[in-house]
C-alpha positions as CSV (number, residue, x, y, z in Angstrom):
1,X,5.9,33.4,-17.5
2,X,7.1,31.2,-14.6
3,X,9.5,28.4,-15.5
4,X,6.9,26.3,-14.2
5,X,4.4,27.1,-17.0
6,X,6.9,26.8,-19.6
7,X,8.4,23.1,-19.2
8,X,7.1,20.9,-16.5
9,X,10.5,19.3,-15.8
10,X,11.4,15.4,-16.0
11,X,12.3,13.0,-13.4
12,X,16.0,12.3,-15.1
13,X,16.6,16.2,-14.9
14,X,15.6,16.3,-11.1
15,X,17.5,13.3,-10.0
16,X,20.8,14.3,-11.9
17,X,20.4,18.1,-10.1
18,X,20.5,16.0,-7.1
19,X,23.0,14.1,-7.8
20,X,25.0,17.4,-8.2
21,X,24.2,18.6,-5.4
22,X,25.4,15.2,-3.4
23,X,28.9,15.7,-5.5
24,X,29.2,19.3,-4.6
25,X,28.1,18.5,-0.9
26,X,30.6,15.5,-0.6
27,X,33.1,18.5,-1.7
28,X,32.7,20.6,0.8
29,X,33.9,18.1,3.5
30,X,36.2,16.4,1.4
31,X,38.6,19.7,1.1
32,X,38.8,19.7,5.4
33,X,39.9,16.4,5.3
34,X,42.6,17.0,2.8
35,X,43.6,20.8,4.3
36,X,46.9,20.1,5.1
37,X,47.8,18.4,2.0
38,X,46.4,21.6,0.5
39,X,48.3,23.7,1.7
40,X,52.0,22.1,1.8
41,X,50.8,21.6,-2.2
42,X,50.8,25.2,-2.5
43,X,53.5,25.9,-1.0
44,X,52.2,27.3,2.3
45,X,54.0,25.2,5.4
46,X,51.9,23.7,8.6
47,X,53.1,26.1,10.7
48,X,51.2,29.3,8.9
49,X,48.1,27.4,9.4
50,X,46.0,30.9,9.6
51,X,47.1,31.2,6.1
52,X,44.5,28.6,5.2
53,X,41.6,31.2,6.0
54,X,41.2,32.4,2.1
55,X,40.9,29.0,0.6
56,X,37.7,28.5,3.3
57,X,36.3,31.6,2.7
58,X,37.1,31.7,-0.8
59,X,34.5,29.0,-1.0
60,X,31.8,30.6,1.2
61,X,31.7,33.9,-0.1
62,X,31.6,32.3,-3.4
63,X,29.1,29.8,-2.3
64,X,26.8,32.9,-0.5
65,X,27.3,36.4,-2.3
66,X,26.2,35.4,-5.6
67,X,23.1,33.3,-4.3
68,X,21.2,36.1,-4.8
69,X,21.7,36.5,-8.7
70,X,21.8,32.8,-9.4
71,X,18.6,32.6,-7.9
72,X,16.9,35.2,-9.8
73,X,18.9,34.0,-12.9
74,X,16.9,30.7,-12.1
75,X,13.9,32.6,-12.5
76,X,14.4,34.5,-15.4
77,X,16.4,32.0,-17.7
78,X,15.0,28.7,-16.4
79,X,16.5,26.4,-14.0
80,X,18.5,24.0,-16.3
81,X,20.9,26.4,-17.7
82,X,22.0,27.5,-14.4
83,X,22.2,24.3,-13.7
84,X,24.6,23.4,-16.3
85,X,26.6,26.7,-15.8
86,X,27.2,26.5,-12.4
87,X,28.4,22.4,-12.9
88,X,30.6,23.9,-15.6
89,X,32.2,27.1,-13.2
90,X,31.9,24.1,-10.5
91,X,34.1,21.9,-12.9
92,X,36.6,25.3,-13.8
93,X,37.2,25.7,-10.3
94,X,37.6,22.2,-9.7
95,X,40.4,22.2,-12.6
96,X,42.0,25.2,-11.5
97,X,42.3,24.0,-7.7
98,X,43.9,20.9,-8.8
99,X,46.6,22.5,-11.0
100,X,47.7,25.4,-8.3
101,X,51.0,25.7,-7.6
102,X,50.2,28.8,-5.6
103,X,47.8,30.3,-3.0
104,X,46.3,32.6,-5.0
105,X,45.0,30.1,-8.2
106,X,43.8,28.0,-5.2
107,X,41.7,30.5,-3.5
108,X,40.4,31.6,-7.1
109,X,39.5,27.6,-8.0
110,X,37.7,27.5,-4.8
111,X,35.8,30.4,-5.5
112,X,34.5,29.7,-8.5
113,X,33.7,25.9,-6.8
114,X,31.8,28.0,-4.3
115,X,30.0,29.5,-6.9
116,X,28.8,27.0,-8.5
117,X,27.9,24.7,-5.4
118,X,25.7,27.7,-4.0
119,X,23.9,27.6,-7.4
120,X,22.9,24.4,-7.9
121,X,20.6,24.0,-4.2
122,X,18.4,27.2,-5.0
123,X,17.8,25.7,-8.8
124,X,17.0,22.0,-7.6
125,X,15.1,22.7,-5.0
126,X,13.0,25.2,-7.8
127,X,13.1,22.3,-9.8
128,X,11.2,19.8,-7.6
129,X,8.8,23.0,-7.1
130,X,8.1,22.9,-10.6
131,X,7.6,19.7,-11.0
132,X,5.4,18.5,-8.2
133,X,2.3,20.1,-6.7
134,X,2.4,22.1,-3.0
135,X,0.1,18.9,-1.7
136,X,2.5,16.5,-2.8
137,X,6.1,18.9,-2.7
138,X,7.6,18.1,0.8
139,X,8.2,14.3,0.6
140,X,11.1,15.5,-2.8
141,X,12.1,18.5,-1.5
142,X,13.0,16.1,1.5
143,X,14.8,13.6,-0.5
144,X,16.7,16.7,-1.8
145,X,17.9,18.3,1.5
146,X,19.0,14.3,2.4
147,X,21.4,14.1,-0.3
148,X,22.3,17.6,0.5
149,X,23.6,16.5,4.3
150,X,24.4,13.1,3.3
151,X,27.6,14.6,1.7
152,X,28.8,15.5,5.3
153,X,28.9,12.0,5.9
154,X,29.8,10.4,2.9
155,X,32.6,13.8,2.0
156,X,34.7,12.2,4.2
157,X,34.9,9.4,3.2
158,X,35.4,9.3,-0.4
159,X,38.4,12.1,0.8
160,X,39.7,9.1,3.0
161,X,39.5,6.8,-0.1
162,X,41.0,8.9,-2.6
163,X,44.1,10.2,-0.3
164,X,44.4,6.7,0.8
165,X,45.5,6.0,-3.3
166,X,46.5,9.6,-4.8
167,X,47.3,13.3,-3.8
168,X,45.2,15.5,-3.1
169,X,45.1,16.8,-6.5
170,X,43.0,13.9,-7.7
171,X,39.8,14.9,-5.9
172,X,39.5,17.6,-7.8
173,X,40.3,16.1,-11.0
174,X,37.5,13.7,-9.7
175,X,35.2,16.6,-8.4
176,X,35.8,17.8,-12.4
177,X,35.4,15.1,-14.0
178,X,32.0,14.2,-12.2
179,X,31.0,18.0,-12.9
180,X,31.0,17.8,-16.8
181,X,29.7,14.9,-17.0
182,X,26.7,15.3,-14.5
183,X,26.4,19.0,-16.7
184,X,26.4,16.7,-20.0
185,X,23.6,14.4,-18.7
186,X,21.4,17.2,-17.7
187,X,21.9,19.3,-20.6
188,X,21.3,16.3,-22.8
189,X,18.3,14.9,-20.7
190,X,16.6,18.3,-20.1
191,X,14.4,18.3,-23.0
192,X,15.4,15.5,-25.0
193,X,17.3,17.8,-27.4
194,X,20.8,17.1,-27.9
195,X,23.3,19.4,-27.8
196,X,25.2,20.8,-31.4
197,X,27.8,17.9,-32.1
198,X,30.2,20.9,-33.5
199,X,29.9,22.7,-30.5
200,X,30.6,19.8,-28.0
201,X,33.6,18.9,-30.2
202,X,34.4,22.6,-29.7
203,X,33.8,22.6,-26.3
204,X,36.0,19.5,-25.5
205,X,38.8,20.9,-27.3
206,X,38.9,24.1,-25.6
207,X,38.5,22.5,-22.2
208,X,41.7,20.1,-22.8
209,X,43.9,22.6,-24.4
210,X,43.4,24.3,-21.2
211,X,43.7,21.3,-18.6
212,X,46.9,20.4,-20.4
213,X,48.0,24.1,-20.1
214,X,47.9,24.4,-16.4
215,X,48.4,20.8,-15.4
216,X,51.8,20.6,-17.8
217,X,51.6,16.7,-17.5
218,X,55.4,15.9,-16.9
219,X,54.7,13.1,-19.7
220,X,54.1,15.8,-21.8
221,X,56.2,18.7,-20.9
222,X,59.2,16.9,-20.7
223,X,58.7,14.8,-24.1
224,X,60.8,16.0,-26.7
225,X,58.3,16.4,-29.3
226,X,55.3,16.8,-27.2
227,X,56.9,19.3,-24.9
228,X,56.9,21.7,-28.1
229,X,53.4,22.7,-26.7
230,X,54.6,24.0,-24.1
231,X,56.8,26.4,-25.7
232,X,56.0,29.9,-26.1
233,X,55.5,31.3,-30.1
234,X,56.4,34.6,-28.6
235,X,59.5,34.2,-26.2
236,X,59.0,37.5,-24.5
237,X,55.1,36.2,-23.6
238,X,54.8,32.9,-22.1
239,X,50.6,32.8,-22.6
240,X,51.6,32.6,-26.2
241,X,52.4,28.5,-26.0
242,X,50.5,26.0,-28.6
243,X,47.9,25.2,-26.3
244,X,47.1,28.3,-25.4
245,X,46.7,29.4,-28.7
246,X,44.9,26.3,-29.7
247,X,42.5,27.3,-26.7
248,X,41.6,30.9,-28.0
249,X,40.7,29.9,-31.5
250,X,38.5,26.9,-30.4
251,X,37.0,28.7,-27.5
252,X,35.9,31.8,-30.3
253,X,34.7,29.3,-32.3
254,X,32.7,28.1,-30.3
255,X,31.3,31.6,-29.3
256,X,30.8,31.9,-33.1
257,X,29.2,28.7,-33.4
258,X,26.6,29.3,-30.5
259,X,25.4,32.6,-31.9
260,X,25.2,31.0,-35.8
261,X,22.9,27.6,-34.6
262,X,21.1,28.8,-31.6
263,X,19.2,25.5,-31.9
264,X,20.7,22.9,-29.2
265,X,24.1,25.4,-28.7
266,X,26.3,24.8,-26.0
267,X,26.7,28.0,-24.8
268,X,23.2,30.2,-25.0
269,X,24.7,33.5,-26.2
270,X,21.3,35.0,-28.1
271,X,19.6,35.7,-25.3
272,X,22.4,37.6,-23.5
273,X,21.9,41.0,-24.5
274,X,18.3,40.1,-23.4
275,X,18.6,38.5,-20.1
276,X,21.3,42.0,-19.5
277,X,18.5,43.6,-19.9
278,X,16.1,42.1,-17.4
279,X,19.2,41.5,-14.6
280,X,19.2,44.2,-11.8
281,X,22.9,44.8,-12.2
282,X,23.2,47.4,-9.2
283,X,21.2,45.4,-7.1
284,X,22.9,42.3,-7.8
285,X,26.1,44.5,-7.1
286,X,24.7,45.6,-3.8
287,X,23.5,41.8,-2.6
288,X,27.1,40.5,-3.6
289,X,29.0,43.5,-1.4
290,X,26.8,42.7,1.7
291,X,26.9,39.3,1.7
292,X,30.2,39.1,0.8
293,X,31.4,41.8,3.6
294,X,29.3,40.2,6.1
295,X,30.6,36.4,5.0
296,X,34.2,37.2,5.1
297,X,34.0,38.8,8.5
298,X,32.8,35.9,10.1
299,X,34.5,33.7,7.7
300,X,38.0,35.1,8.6
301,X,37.8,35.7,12.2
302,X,40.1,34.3,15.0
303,X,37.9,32.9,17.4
304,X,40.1,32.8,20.0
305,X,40.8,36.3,20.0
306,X,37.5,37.9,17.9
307,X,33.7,37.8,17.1
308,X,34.7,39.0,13.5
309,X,37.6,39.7,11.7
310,X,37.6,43.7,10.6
311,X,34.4,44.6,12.0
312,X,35.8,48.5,11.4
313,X,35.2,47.8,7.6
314,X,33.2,44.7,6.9
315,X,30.2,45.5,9.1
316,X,30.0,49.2,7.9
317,X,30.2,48.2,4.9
318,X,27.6,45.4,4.6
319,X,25.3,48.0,6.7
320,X,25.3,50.3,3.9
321,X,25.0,48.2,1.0
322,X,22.3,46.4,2.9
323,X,20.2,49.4,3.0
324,X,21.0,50.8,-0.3
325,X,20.4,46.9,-1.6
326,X,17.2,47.4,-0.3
327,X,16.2,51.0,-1.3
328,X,17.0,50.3,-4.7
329,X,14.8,47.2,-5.1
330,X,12.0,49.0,-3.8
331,X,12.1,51.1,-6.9
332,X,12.9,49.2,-9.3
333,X,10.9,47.4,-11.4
334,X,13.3,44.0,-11.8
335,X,14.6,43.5,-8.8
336,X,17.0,40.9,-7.7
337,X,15.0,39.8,-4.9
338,X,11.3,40.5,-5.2
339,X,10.9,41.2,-2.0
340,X,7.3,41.8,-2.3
341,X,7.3,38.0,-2.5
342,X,8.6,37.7,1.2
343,X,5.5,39.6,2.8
344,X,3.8,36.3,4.1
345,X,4.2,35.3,7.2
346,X,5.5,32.1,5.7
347,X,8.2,32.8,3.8
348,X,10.2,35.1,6.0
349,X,9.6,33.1,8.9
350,X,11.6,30.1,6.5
351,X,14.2,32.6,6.5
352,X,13.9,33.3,10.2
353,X,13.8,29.8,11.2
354,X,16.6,28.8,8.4
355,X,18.7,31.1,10.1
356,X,18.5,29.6,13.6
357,X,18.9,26.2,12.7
358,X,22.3,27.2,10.9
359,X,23.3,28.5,14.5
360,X,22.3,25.4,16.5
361,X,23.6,23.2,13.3
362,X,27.3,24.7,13.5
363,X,27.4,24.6,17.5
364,X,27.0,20.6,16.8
365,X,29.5,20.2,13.7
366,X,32.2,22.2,15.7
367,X,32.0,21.3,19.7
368,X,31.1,17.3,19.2
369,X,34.3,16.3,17.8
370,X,35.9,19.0,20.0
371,X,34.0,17.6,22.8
372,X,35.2,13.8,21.8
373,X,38.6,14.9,21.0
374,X,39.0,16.3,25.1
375,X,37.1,13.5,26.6
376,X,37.4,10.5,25.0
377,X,39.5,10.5,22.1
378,X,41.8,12.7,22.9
379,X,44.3,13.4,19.9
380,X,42.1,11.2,17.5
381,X,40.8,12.7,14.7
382,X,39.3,10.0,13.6
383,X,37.7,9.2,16.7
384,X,36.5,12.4,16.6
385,X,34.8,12.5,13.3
386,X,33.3,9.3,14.1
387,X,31.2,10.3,17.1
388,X,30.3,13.2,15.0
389,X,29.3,10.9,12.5
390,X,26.6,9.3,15.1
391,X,24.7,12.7,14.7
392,X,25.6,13.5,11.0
393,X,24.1,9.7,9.7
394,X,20.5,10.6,11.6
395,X,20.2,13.9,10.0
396,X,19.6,12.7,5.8
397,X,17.1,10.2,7.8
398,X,15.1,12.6,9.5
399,X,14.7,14.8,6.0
400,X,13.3,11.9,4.3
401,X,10.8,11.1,7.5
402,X,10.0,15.1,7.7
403,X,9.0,15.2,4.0
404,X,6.8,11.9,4.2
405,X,4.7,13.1,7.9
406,X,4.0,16.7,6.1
407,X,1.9,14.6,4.3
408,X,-0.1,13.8,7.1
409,X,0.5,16.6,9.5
410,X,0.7,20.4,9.3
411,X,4.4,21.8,7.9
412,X,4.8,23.5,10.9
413,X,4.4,21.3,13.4
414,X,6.8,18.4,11.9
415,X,9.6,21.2,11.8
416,X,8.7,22.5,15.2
417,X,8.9,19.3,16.5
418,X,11.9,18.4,14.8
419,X,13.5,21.6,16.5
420,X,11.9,20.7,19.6
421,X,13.8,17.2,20.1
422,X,17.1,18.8,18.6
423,X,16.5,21.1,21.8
424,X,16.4,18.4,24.4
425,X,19.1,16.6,23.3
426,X,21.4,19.9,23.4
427,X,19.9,20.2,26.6
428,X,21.3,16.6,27.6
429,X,24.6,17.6,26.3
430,X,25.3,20.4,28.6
431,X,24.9,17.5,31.3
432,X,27.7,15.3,29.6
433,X,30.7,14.3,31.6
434,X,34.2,13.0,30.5
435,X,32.9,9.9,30.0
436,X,29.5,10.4,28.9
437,X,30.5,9.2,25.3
438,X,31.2,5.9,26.1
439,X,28.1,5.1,26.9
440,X,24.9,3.8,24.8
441,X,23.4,7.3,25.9
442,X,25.5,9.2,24.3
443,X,24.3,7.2,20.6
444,X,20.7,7.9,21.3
445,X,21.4,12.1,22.6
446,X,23.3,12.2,18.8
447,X,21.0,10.1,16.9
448,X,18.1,12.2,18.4
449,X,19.9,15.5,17.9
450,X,20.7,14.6,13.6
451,X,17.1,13.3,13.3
452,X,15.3,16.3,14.7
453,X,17.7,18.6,12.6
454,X,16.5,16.6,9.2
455,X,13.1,16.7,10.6
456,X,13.0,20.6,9.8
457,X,14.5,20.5,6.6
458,X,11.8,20.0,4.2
459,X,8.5,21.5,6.0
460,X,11.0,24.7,6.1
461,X,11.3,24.4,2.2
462,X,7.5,23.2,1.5
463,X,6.3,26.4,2.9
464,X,8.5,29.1,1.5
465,X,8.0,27.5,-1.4
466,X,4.4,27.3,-1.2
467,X,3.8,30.3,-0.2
468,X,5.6,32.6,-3.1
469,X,5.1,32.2,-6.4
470,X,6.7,29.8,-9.3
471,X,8.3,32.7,-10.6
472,X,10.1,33.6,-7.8
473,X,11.6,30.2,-6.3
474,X,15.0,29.9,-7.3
475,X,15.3,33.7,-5.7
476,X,13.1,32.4,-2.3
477,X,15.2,28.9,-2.1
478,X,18.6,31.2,-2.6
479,X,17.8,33.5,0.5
480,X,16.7,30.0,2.0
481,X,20.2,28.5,1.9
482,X,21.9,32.4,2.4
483,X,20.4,32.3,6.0
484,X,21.3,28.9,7.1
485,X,24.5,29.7,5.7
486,X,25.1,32.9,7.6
487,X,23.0,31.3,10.9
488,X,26.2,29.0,10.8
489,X,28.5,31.8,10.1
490,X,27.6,34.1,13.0
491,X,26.8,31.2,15.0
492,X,30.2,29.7,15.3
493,X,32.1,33.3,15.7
494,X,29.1,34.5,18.2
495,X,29.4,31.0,20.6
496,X,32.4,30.5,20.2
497,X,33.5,34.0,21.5
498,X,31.1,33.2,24.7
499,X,32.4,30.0,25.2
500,X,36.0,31.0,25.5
501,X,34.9,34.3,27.8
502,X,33.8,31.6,30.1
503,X,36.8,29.3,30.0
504,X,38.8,32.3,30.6
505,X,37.1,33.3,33.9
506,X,37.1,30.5,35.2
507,X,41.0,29.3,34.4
508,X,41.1,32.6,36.5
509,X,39.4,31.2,39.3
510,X,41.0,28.1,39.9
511,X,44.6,30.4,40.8
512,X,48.1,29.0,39.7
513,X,49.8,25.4,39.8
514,X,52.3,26.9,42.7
515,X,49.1,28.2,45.0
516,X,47.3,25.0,44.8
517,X,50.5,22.7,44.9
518,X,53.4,24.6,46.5
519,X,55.1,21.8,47.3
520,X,54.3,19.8,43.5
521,X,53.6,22.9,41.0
522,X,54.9,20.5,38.3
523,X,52.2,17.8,39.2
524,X,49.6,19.1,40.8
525,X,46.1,17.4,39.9
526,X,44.1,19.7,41.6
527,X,44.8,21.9,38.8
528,X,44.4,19.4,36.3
529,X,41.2,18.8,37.2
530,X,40.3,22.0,37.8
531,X,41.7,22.8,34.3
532,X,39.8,19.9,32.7
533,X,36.4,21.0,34.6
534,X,36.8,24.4,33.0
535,X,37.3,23.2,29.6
536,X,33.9,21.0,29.8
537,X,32.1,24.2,30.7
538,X,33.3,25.6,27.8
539,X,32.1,22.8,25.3
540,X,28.7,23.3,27.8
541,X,28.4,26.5,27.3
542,X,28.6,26.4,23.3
543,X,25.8,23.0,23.8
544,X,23.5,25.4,25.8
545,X,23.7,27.9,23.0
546,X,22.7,25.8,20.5
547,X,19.9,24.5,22.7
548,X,19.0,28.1,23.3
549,X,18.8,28.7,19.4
550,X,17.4,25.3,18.7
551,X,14.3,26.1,20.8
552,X,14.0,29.4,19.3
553,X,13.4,27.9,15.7
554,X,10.9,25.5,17.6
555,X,9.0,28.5,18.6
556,X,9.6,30.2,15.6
557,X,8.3,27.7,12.8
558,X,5.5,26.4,15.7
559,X,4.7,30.0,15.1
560,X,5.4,31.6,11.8
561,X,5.6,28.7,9.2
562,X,1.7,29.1,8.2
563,X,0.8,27.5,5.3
564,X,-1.8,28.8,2.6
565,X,-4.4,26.9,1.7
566,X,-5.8,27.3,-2.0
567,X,-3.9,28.1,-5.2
568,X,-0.5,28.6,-3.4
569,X,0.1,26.2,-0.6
570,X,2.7,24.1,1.3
């Protein structure tokens, strides 16, 4: 039975999902801001910069391989425990991330943040399915996907405030604090049961044995009595200190209390050996190895010098699993992915469309600051981010505006529209000059651009949603965020890689300093110019692309994003 039969979900549930999802958003932005800071924390110096790859793509393949199987996991188990799990591997990685004193815990917290940030989109936006009807779905599902792209702007930010106070150490122990206690208030508010008082107290316990473990609190470690926990009952084996063993004998108690009161338990352990059961284990095996091959080839390229990084291995390799992903669901009878579900029209051309706007979307995050920083601003970061910022604020607008006119107009034609103006404004970019920006143009070209992308975000949702089955949305919503996500991916490697062919040719066309300026080779503003002309036909090029890939999504949700009228709509 669909989730949806079982429990109609409340308003409190739904608004602290979203919430989540802001915090985990927010997150996302936050740890670019504070890179640097990262990285010197971990012992990893500015100059090895490239080093920084793994704790970026630690958090995308965690945020995209395991989509599939939380989605499904959605389905099968109901969307607020995988709500509450992912907030609590969200809040894990979180803790872990702010205790590293090493590359490698880093990379591993931010994996397991990945993980849990990719979860939670697919089960709220299954959420707001469940609770509303198709005719009255888009206007939430539009609310969601604004809070969802209002943490680019307000990520930031907070990263700003907190850095301008602490370390960077304290977002996390921000981003884990918020996670357990937005995990608490959902688990509490979900049904109105409250959780086992024994196993919260067990809970608690385990958590702060191991926080104190791996933060080693110098007002702690270096106390004379309380440093004792830190000492190791076993000399020969340091895991053997107070806390750690204070850890393992709450956490088993817990396990053992979970199995013994079922009723309101913390941790859901009777239905395990169950839901094992009703898991597609190779195919969720299969999904992770392609997405994960395909996300850290894009994710760890040089696009300076590469498309994708290893494309010997990874693309072989995701090939394969691909196609043996998808001859095994064919024949069995739980798949992963019902991809039945996906046969009409509708929801793979979500997908399709999804997948463009991730394209068009990157091309804007990357070359406007880029553009800013070698027009205007050059050398300002901040100046930078905040003409970025003139597109970012329009885009939460526009998602709220596209789910209130799919109440009036068709699904399709608010997200084809929506496209549609992003287009033009791209357009307008490739026409920009060095000192386009300062003008009141340049506002409007941005605004326009943000607002057209919100525009698209929640017809997009409304009819994949609408056109699959209850049963099957936390599985349809996580292949809705795997495309955008991987539109992005290949977006940025694919443009990017065009963009700098072009520079290149035509640095080689302009000749050298001492043939334009035999006399002044050291000062020769021909070449300057020439220089700067050629770096503006780069940032053009990458703005045509995106208007190129913009207009295709116009086309392609104008066309493909039919909705179904009758039992299952948009």
């Amino acid at each position: 039975m669909a989730p949806a039969a079982r429990d109609r979900p409340g308003l409190p549930v739904v608004v602290l999902a979203t919430l989540a999802v802001l915090v985990t958003a927010a997150d996302t932005y936050v740890v670019v801001l504070a890179l640097p800071d990262i990285l010197t924390g971990v012992g990893v110096g500015l100059d090895e910069l490239q080093r920084a790859t793994p704790i970026i793509g630690g958090f995308l393949l965690g945020y995209t391989a395991t989509l599939p199987l939380l989605g499904r996991l959605a389905d099968l188990r109901g969307r607020v425990p995988v709500l509450v799990g992912c907030l609590l591997l969200f809040a894990l990685g979180s803790l872990l991330t702010a205790t590293a004193d090493g590359l490698g815990p880093a990379v591993l917290g931010r994996g397991l943040q990945g993980i849990g940030a990719g979860g939670l989109v697919p089960a709220t936006l299954a959420l707001v399915a469940d609770r509303w009807p198709p005719e009255r779905r888009a206007l939430p599902l539009g609310v969601v996907g604004a809070v969802q792209e209002a943490g680019a702007v307000l990520g930031p930010l907070a990263g700003a405030a907190v850095l301008a106070v602490a370390d960077w150490r304290a977002i996390f122990w921000l981003n884990l604090l918020l996670g357990l206690a937005l995990a608490g208030g959902v688990l509490v508010s979900a049904r109105g049961r409250r959780p086992d008082p024994v196993g919260l107290a067990l809970a608690a316990l385990t958590g702060l044995a191991v926080a104190l473990q791996l933060a080693a609190p110098a007002a702690l470690a270096e106390d004379v009595t309380l440093g004792l926990l830190y000492v190791p009952a076993i000399p020969s084996l340091e895991a053997s200190t107070p806390l750690v063993l204070i850890a393992l004998v709450a956490g088993a108690a817990l396990v053992v209390r979970s199995l013994a009161a079922p009723v309101g338990a913390v941790l859901p352990l009777r239905g395990l050996p169950r839901l094992a059961g009703e898991v597609d284990v190779l195919g969720s095996v299969l999904a992770v190895v392609a997405l994960g091959s395909l996300v850290w080839a894009f994710a760890a390229a040089d696009p300076a010098t590469q498309v994708v990084a290893h494309g010997p291995v990874l693309l072989p390799l995701a090939l394969v699993a691909a196609i043996a992903f998808v001859l095994h669901e064919r024949r069995t009878p739980e798949p992963v992915l019902p991809l039945g579900a996906l046969r009409p029209r509708g929801a793979w051309g979500a997908l399709v469309v999804n997948l463009l706007v991730g394209v068009a979307l990157v091309a804007a995050l990357v070359d406007v600051p880029l553009f800013a920083r070698n027009t205007t601003t050059p050398g300002d970061q901040l100046g930078a981010a905040l003409v970025l910022l003139r597109l970012l604020v329009a885009v939460p607008v526009g998602a709220v505006a596209g789910g209130w006119l799919c109440r009036t107009f068709p699904s399709r034609l608010v997200a084809a529209g929506g496209m549609a103006l992003t287009t033009v404004a791209f357009v307008v970019m490739t026409t920009w000059g060095s000192t386009s920006l300062d003008g009141v143009a340049s506002y409007v070209v941005l605004l326009a651009a943000g607002f057209g992308f919100g525009l698209a975000i929640a017809p997009v949702n409304a009819v994949l949603l609408g056109v699959t089955a209850a049963d099957v949305h936390g599985s349809a919503s996580a292949l809705a965020v795997v495309a955008r996500t991987v539109g992005m991916l290949s977006g940025l490697s694919l443009l990017t890689a065009v963009a700098l062919r072009r520079f290149t040719a035509e640095v080689d066309a302009i000749g050298t300093p001492f043939e334009l300026c035999p006399d002044t080779p050291a000062d020769c503003a021909p070449y300057d110019l020439a220089t700067d002309a050629a770096i503006l036909t780069q940032l053009h090029t990458v703005f045509a692309g995106a208007a190129i890939a913009a207009g295709l999504a116009a086309v392609a949700a104008l066309v493909l994003l039919r909705e179904v009228r009758g039992s299952v709509r948009s």
